[in-house]
C-alpha positions in Angstrom: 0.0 0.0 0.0 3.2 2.3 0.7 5.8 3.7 -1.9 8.9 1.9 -0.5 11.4 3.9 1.3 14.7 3.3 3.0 14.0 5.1 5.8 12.1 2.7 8.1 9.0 4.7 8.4 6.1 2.9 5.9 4.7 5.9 3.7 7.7 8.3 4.6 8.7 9.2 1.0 11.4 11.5 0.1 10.3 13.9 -3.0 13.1 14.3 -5.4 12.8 18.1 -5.6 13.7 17.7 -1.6 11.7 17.1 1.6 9.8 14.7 2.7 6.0 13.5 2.3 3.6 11.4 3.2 1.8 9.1 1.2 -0.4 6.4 1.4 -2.5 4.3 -1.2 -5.8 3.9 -0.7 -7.4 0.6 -1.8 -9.8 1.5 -4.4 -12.7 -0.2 -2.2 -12.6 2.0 0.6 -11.7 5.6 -1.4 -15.6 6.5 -0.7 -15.2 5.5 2.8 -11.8 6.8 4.0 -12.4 10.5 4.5 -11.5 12.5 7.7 -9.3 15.5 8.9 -5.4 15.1 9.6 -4.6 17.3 12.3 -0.8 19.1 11.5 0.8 19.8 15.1 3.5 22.2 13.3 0.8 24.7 11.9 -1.8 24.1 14.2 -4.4 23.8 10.9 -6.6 20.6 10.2 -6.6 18.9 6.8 -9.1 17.1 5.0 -8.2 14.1 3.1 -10.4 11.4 1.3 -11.9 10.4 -1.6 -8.9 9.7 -3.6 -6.6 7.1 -4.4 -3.7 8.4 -2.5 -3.5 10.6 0.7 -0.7 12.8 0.0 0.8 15.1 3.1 3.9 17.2 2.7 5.8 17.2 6.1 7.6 20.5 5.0 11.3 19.4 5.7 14.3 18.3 4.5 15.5 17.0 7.8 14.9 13.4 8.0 14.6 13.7 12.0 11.9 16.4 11.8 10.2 14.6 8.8 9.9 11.8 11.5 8.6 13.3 14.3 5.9 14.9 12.2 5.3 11.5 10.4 4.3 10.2 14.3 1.8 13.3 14.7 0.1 12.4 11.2 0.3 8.6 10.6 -1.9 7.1 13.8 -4.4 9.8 12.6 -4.7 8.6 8.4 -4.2 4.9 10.4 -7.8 5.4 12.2 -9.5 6.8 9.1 -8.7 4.1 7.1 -9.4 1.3 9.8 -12.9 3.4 10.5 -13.3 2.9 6.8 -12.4 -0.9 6.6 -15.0 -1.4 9.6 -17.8 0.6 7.8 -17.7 -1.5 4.5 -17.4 -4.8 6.8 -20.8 -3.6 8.3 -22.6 -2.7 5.1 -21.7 -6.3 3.9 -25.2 -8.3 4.7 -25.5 -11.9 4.8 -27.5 -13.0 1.7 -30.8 -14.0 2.3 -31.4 -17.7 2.7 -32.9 -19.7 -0.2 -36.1 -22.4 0.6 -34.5 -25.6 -1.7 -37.8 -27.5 -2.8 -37.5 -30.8 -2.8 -36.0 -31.8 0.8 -38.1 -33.0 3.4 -38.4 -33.4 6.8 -35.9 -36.3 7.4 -33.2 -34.7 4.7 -33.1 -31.5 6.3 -32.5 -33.2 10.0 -29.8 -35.5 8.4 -28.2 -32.1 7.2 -28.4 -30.3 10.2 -26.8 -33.8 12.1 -24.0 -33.6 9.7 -23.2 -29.9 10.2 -24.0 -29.8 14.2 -20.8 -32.9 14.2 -19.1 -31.3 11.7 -18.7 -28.2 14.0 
């Protein structure tokens, strides 16, 4: 999900103009879902992200111990958005509806529940 990096950090990427961002893919299944605000500790300003394919946050520096620190203010934050967003399309999952097979009777349908009540 992560541009690889030397670095250590997962989605620390270094720009090649200089500087450091952050950037995460988003799995194309939970783009709608994965939407929130980022607060920045160094500015004090919230940013929203979401809705696209990658979540793209430029840490502002070209120090790789400051790009750091700042990566540990922003990356539990776009961590909990994306979980929230993996728990929200678990939910709207629903089971399928179960189907009457015609045809079985009585004693078939106790000699299938037998099997499966042993079975587990």
């Amino acid at each position: 999900m992560g541009r690889s990096n030397a670095n250590g950090n997962p989605f620390l990427v270094e720009r090649a103009e200089g500087g450091f961002t952050y950037f995460r893919n988003i799995p194309p299944a939970l783009r709608a879902a994965a939407a929130g605000e980022v607060a920045l500790p160094w500015t004090g300003k919230r940013r929203a992200v979401g809705g696209r394919a990658t979540i793209k946050i430029a840490l502002g520096r070209r120090d790789i111990a400051l790009a750091r620190k700042r990566w540990f203010g922003i990356h539990p934050q776009v961590e909990d958005i994306v979980e929230v967003a993996r728990l929200r399309q678990v939910r709207s999952k629903r089971p399928e509806t179960p189907r009457a097979v015609p045809g079985l009777s009585p004693s078939d349908i106790e000699t299938m529940a037998k099997r499966y009540y042993y079975r587990f």
